[in-house]
N, C-alpha and C positions, 0 to 999 in steps of 0.2 A: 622783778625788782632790780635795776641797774647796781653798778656797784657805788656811783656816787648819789647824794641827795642834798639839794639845795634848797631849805627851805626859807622862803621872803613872806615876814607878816608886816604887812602895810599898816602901818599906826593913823593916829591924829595928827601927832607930830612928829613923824619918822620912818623910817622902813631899817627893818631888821632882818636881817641876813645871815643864815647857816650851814655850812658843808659838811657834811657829815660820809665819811665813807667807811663801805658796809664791806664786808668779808666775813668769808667762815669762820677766822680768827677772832672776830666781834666788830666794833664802829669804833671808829674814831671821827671826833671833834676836831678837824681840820681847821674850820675858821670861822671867825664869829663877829658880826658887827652889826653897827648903829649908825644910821645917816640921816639925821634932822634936815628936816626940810627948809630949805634956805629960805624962802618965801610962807608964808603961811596963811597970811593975810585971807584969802578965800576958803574959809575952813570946810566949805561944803561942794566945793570940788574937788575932786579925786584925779582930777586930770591937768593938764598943761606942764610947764615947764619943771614946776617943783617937784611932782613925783618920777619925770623922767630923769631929770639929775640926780636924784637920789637913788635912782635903780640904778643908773651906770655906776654912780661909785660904789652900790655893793656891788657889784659883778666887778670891779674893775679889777685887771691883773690877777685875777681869778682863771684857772684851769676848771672850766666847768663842761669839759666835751665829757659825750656820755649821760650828764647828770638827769636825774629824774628831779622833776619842780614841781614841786609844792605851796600854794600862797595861802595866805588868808589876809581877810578882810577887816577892816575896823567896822565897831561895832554900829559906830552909827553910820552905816549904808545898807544895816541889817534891820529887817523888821522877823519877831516869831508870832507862831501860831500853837495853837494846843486843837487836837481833833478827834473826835470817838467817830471810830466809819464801822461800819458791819462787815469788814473785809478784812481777810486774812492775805489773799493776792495782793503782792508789790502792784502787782498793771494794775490791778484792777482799782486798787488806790490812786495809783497816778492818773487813771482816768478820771474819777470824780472828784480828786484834789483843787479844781480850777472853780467846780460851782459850788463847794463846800468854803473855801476862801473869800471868793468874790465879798459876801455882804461885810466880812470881817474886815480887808481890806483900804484903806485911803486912796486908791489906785485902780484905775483898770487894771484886770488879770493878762490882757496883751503889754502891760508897762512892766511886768515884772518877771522875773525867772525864780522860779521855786522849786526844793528840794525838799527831802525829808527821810526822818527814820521811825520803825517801826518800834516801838516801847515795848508794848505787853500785849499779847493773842489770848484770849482768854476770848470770849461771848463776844466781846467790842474791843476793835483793835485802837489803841491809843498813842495817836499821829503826832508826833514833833516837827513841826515845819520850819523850815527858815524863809526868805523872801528878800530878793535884791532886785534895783532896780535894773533893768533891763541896758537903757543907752549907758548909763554909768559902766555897768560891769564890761558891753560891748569896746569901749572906750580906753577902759582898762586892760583889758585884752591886745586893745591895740599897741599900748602905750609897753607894754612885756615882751608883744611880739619886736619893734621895736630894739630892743635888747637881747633878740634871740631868745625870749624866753617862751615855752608856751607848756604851761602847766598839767598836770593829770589831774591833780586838786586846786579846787578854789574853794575857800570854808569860809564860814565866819569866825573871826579873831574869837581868840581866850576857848570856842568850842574843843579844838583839840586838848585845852588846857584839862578843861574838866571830865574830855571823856578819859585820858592819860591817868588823873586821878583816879577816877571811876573803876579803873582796873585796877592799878596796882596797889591803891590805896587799904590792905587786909582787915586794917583796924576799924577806922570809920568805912560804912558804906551808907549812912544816910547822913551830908554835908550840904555845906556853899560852897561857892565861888564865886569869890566877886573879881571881876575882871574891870579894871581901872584904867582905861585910856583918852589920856589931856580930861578933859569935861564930859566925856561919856563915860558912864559905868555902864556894863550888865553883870546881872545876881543870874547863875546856873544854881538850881536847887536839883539834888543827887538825893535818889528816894532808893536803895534794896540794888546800889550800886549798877543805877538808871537816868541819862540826864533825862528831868522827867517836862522840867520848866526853864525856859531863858526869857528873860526880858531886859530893854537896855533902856536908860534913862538920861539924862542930862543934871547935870551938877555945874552950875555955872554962878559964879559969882563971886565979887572982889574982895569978899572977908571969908578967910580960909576957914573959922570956925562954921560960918554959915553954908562952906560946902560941907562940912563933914555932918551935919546938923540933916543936911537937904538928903544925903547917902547912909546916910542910915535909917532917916524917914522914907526915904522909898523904898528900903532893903526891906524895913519892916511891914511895910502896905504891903510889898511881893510876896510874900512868905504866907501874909493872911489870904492875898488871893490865888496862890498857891492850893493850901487847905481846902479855899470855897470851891475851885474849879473841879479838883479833884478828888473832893468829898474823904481827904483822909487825916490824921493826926501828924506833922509832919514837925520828930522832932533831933532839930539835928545834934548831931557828935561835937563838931566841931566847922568854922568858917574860915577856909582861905583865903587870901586875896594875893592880888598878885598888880606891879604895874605902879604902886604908889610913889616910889621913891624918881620914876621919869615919867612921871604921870604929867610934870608941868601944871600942876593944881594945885600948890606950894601947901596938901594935905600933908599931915605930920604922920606917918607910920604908927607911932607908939600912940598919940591921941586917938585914933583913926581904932585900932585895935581895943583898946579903953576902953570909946565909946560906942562900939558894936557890939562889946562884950555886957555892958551893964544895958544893953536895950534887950538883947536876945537871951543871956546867959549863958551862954555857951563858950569856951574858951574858941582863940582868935590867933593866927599863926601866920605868917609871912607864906605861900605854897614856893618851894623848891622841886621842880621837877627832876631837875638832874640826880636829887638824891633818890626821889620815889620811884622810878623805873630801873630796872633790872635788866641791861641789856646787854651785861661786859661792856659796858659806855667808857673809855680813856677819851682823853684832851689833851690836845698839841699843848710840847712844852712852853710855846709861845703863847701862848690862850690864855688872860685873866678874864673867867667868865663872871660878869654880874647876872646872876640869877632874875632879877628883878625885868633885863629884857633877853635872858635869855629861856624864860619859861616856855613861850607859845611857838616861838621858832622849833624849839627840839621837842615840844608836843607834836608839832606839823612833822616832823621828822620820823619820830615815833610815828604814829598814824599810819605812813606809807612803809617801814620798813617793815610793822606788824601787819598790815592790811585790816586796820580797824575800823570800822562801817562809821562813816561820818557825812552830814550833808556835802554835797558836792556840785554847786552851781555850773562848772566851766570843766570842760575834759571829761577823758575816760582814764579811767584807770585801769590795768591790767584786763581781758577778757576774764583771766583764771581769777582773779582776786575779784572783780563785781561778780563774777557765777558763786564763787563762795560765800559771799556777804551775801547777796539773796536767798541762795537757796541750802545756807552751811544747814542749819536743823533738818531741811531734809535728809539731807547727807547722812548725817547722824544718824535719824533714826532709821533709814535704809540701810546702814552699816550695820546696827545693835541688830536689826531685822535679821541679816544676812549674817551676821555671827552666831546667832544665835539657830539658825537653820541650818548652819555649818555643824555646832554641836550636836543640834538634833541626829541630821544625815549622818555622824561621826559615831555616835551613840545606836545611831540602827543600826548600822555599818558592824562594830567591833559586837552589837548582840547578836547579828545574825549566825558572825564568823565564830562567835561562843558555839553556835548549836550546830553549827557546820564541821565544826571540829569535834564533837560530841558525836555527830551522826556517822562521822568520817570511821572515829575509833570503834563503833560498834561495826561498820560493816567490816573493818581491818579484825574486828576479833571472833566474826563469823567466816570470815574467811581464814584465818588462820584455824579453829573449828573444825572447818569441811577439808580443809588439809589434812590435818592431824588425824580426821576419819579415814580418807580414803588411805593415805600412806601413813601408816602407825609406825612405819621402821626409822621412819625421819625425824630424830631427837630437835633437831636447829636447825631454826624457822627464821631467815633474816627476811628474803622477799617469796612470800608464797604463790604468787602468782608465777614468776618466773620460773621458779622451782619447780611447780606443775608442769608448765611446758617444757622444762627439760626430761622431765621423770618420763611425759609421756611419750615424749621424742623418742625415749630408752626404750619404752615399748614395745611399741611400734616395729622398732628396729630389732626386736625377738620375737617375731611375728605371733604378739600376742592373740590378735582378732583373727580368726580363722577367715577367708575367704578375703578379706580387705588388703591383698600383698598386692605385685609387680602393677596391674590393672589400674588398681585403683577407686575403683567399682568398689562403691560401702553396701553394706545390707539394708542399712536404711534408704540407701535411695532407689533399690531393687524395690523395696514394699510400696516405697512411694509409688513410683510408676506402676505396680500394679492394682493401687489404691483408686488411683487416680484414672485410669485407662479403662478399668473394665465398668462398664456402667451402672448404677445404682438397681438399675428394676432386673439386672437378670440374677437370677436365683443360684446362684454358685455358692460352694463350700471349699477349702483351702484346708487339706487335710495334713501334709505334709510339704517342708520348706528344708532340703539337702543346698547346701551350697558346697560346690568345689572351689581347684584354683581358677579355671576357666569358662567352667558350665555351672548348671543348676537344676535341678529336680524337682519337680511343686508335684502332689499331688491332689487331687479333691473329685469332689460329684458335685453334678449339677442334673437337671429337670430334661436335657435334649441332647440330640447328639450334633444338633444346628448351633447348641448354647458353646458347647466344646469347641466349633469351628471361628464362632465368634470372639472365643476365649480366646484363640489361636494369634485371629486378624488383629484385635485390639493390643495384645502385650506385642505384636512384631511391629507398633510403632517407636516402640521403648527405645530412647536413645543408648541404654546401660544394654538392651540385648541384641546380637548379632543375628543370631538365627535362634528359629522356635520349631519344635517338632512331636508332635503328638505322638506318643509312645505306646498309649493305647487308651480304648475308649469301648466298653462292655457294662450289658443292662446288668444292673445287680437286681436279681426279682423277688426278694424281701423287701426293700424298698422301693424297687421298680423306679430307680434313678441311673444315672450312668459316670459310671466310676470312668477318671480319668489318669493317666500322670503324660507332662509334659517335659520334655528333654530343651533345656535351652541353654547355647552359646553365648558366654558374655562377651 
């Protein structure tokens, strides 16, 4: 979103023009105006001299570098559509959007450029289209470009009006909107704070009552094929209208509200956008805004500074603001997803560490335990581990182990090697085990006096003995075995 926003709604009889500049501090209403079209005579073109004059005097003497542009359309260059598709995908919408239209159409689908929004995902998704002609909008594009303007939104008129309402509207969220321009009206009907239905009509004719007579007769036909199309009760809060008072249709406001309200029932209210949006909105001290055209401009406004998903004929809008209008629910529920696995992960996490710290304190109180066993003289127990190895260091160093000094040679690793060394099938006995500082003394019997020599060859690979020396080797004839003892150097 740039910092400024200029947003141009093309009327019947005029173009209207907005600046609006955005900052962290909030927007301000920079400048606001109205430029009738000098010429009018050709009401159903949208192009030549008249609308180019009137775009240069809104931009004129305007500081508009930077600015992001916003247009919208008068209604009647707008055709809508109503559609149930079996699709939930945007593509896959915009793919079959062309032969679902065609028969509904007064136009080939090559004469026209069509947009739309997605209503309600349920079983059958329900399509609001808009529909503009083609060379007209082409034309118009050219006629902005022209003026350096070249837009990110092109909508159709009054739509921002009522999606604006749609939102911040808290009270009513099932309403109208009647959007009044020269001799077109369109009726927006707003269902669960949804535009669900627009349709645009003509009101044309030289006795004022008999426009107002024509506009509410058609307001009322809408509302009923409203109901029938979408099979629901549809009944509203209340009906805005907006555009009466420079409609150029010399309709009376106060009649005009009267007679909408005794046809429909429903109370009848002039729409003020500037007041129903919440945006920290100020307005330049110079600025007397009339509401009446400055409704659909500062909806166009609104619209892009919020990034609120509207038909969109002409441009692109941000890459990050169309990926969020598309696919924001997924976002969501890939977030709530992911939040919610976060807590999961968080909740295993802090249980494991419960019983990790439980497991921890039992081996801490077994091990303090087998302390307090072996060294009973040790009242105070800060770290027992440590403690061990210095007590046993103390040891050591009073040459508690007999035979394990200056060497180095354990007794265990003497057994080892003779465990291990002398072979499983010879028949040996291990009678006696003397250990000195430097030697050692084994004695035992065994089955030969070959088994003794063997005894001999296998312990003198012992890395722990230096020399081995058979000290004597005699038949004992009680047992008719041969008693040995061996003398060996560690």
């Amino acid at each position: 979103m740039s910092g400024k926003i200029f947003a141009i709604d093309i009327r019947h009889n005029g173009i209207s023009g907005l600046l609006v500049k955005n900052s962290l501090k909030g927007n301000q209403i920079e400048e606001h105006r109205y430029i009738p079209y000098v010429d009018s005579k050709n009401e159903q073109d949208l192009s030549g001299t008249r609308i180019v004059d009137a775009l240069k005097n809104v931009v004129k003497d305007l500081d508009l570098s930077g600015c992001e542009y916003v247009v919208s359309l008068s209604s009647e260059f707008i055709s809508y559509r109503n559609l149930q598709v079996p699709f939930k995908d945007r593509k896959k919408i915009g793919q079959i959007l062309p032969f679902e239209l065609e028969p509904t159409l007064p136009y080939a689908m090559e004469d026209v450029k069509v947009d739309f929004q997605m209503i309600r995902q349920a079983e059958y998704t329900d399509v609001f289209v808009g529909a503009v002609n083609t060379a007209m909008l082409e034309t118009l594009m050219a006629d902005l470009k022209e003026n350096n303007i070249v837009p990110s939104i092109v909508t159709p008129s009054g739509l921002p009006s009522a999606l604006c309402l749609s939102r911040f509207s808290d009270v009513h969220k099932d309403f109208i909107f009647v959007d009044i321009d020269g001799i077109y009206c369109t009726v927006f009907a707003i269902l669960s704070g949804h535009v669900r239905l627009a349709r645009s009509f003509v009101t044309k004719s030289s006795d004022p009552m008999l426009k107002q007579k024509q506009l509410v007769d058609r307001l009322a036909q809408t509302l009923t094929a409203f109901e029938s199309l979408l099979l629901v009760d549809f009944e509203p809060a209340i009906v805005f209208i907006s555009g009466v008072v420079t409609s150029g249709n010399d309709l009376i406001e106060d009649d005009l509200q009267q007679a909408i309200n005794n046809v429909l029932g429903v109370p009848v209210q002039q729409a003020d956008i500037l007041s129903e949006v919440n945006l920290n909105l100020t307005i330049a001290s110079d600025i007397q805004p009339d509401h009446a055209l400055l409704n659909n401009t500062l909806s166009l406004a609104v619209v892009e500074i919020l990034g609120i998903s509207t038909i969109n004929f002409y441009g692109e809008r941000s890459i990050a603001k169309k990926y969020w209008e598309e696919y924001k629910n997924d976002f969501i529920k890939t977030g709530l997803a992911a939040a919610f696995v976060f807590v999961i992960a968080m909740f295993n996490v802090l249980f494991d560490a419960h019983f990790l710290q439980k497991e921890v304190n039992q081996l801490n109180k077994q091990i303090a335990g087998i302390f307090q066993a072996t060294l009973p003289d040790v009242t105070k127990i800060v770290d027992p581990l440590q403690q061990m190895r210095v007590r046993l260091a103390q040891e050591q160093k009073k040459n508690l182990f007999t035979g394990e000094l200056g060497d180095g040679v354990l007794n265990i690793d003497i057994l080892n090697d003779i465990s291990s060394l002398i072979p499983k099938q010879l028949d040996v006995e291990f009678t006696r085990f003397v250990r000195g500082d430097k030697n050692l003394l084994i004695s035992g019997n065994t089955d030969t006096f070959n088994s003794v020599d063997e005894i001999k060859v296998k312990l003198a690979r012992a890395k722990t003995i230096k020399n081995i020396t058979i000290s004597s080797a005699n038949l004992e004839k009680t047992s008719n075995r041969i008693q040995f003892k061996l003398k060996i150097d560690l």
